[in-house]
C-alpha positions as CSV (number, residue, x, y, z in Angstrom):
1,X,-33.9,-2.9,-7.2
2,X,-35.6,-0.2,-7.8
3,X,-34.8,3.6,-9.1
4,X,-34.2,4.8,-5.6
5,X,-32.2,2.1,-4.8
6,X,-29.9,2.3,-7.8
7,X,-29.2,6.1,-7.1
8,X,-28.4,5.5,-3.7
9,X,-26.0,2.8,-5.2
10,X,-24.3,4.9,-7.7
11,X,-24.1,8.2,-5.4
12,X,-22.0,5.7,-2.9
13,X,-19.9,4.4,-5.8
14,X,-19.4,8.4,-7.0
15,X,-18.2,9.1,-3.5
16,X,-16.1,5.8,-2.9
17,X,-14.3,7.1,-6.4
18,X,-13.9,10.6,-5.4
19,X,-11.9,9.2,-1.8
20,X,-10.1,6.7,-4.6
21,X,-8.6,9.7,-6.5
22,X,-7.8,12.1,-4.0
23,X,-5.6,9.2,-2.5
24,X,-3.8,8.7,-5.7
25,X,-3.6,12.2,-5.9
26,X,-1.7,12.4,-2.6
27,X,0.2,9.3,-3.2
28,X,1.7,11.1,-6.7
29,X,2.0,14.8,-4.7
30,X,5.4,16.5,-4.5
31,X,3.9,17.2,-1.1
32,X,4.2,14.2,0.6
33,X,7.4,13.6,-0.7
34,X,8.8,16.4,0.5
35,X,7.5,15.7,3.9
36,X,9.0,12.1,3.7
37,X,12.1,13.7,2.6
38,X,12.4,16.3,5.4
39,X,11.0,13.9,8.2
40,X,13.4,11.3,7.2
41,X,16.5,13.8,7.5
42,X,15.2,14.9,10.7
43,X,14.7,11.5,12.1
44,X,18.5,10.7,10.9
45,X,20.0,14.3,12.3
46,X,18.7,12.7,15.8
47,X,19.4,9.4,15.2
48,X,23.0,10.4,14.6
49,X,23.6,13.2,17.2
50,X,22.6,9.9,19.6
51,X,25.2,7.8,18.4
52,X,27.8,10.5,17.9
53,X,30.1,9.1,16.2
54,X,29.7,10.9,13.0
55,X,32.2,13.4,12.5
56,X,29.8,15.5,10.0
57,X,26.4,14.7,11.2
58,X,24.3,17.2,8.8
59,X,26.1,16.1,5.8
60,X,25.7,12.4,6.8
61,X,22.3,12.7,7.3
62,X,21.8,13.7,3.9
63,X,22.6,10.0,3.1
64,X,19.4,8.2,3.4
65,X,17.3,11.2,2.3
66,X,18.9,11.0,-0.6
67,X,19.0,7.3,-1.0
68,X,15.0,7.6,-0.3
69,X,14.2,10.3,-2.5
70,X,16.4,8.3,-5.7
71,X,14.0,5.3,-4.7
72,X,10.8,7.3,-4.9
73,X,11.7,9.0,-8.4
74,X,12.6,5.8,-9.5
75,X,8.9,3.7,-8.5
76,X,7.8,5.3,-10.9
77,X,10.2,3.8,-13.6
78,X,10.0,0.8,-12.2
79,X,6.4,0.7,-11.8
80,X,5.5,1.4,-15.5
81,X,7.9,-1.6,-16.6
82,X,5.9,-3.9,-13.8
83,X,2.5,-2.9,-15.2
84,X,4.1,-2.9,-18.7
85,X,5.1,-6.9,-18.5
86,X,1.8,-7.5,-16.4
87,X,-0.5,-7.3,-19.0
């Protein structure tokens, strides 16, 4: 290989890193939790105006948003104990 070669190699491993952390990044931003959170309770709101039984569908609805967004907080616990006991 020679010097050209080995650039081009490590300019496409910069650029394959910089795509790496900008996906962590976005996995880890309050952002997209948010946006889960608020898609999920709008998802449920229609879900439950559909079946309309629910006597208090807004406050229902809050349910499984907060069910979700107790799990998210919590993958983080529960992923430092997994990578704790891993190694």
């Amino acid at each position: 290989m020679d010097n050209k070669e080995l650039e081009n190699e490590i300019a496409k491993i910069k650029d394959r890193n910089k795509k790496v952390e900008l996906d962590k990044a976005w996995e880890k931003s309050w952002t997209r939790r948010i946006c889960i959170c608020i898609l999920t309770y709008i998802v449920v709101v229609i879900y439950s105006n559909l079946i309309n039984k629910i006597t208090n569908v807004w406050l229902s609805s809050l349910v499984p948003v907060i069910g979700f967004t107790l799990s998210i907080i919590s993958l983080k616990l529960v992923r430092n104990v997994w990578e704790k006991n891993i190694k």
